[in-house]
N, C-alpha and C positions, 0 to 999 in steps of 0.2 A: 547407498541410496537414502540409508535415513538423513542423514546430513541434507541433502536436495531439500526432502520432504521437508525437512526443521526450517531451511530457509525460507520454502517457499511459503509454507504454512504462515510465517511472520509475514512477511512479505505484505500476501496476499491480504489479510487481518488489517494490517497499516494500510492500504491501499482502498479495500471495500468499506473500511470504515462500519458506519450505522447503517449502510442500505438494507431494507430488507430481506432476510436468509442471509445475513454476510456470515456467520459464523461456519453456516452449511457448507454455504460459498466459497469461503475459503477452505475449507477440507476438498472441497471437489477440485478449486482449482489445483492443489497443492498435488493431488493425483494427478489432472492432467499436466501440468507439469514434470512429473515422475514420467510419465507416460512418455513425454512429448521429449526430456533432456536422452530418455535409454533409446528411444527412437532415432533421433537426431544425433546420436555417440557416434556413430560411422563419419559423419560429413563435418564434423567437429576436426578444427583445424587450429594449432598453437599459432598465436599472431602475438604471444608475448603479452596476452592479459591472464588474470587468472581464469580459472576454471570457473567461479563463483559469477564473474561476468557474464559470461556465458548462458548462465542458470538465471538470474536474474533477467536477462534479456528477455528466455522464453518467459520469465515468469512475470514479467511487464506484458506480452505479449495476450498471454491468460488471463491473467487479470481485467485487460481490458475488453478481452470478448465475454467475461462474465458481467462487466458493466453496461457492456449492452445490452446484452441479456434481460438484465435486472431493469431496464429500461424499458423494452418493449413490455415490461407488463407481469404479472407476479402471476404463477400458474396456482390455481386451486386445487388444496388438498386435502384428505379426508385425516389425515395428522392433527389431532386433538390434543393438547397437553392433558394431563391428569389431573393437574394441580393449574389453580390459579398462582399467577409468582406477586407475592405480597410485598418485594423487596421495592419496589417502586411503583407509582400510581402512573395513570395513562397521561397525565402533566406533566409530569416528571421527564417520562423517556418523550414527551411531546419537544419539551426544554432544548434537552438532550441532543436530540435530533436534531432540533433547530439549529441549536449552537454547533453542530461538529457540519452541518450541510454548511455552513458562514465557514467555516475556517476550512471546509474544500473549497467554496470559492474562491478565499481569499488565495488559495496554494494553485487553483488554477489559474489566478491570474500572473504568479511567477512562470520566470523561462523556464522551459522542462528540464535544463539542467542543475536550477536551482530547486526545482518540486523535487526532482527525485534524491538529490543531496540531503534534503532536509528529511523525505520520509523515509531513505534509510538510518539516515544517525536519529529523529528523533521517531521517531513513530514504530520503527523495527528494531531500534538502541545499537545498532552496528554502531564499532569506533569509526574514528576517522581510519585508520590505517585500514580495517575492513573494508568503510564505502570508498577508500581510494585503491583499493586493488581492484572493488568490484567495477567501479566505474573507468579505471586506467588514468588514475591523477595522482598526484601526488597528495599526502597527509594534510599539509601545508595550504593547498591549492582547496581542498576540501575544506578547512575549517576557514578558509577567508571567505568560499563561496557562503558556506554554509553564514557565517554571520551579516555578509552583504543580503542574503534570502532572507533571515527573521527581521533585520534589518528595515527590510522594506515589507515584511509582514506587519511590522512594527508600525510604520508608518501610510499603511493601507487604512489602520485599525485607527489609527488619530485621525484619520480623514472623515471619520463617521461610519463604523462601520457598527451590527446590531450586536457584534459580540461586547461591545464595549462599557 
């Protein structure tokens, strides 16, 4: 189950990005995920992908009922840090944010087979041989999608885009 948890935990991190609480976020989902793959073991059926497909499914799954989540609105808490974090000023992570919300647009405007090619080999660092067992493609067929996706991530951003 640690294994689950490590995927999803990455996964989940590439996926929520900067939104607010992602790092929480992604531990919680990373649980439900645990939660949701030892659940779902019984009706798990070998169709000749791997296992890891499987797990990434629900973990796409999770992932996005936390983004709605995160959408309808940020619950208040009585959670105070202790510490000011001096490592960056509120410009800074303003930047930040701004620039990484540009480059989710830009990746939602790729096919979802091109989004999720590219956020597990770049954003969760799976090899191509990893995202083609997880996704059921070949190695091959992964690193063509995958340069056809930056590709035209490439050429979103020569169009005017603010990351530039």
């Amino acid at each position: 189950m640690a294994g689950v948890h490590q995927i999803a935990v990455r996964y989940a991190r590439a996926r929520l990005g900067t939104l607010p609480g992602a790092r929480e976020a992604a531990q919680d989902v990373a649980q439900e995920v645990c939660v949701a793959v030892l659940t779902s073991l019984s009706r798990y059926t070998d169709r000749g992908l791997p296992f890891e497909a499987f797990v990434y499914r629900i973990a796409a799954n999770k992932v996005a009922d936390a983004q709605r989540g995160t959408l309808r609105g940020a619950v208040p808490t009585d959670d105070v840090p202790d510490q000011v974090d001096s490592a960056a000023g509120p410009e800074e992570h303003a930047l930040r944010s701004d620039q990484a919300r540009a480059v989710w647009e830009l990746m939602d405007r790729l096919s979802p087979q091109h989004r999720e090619i590219v956020t597990l080999r770049v954003a969760v660092g799976l090899s191509a041989d990893e995202t083609a067992e997880a996704l059921g493609m070949t190695p091959g067929a992964v690193r063509v999608a995958q340069h056809r996706a930056l590709g035209r991530l490439r050429s979103m951003l020569a169009e005017g885009s603010e990351l530039a």
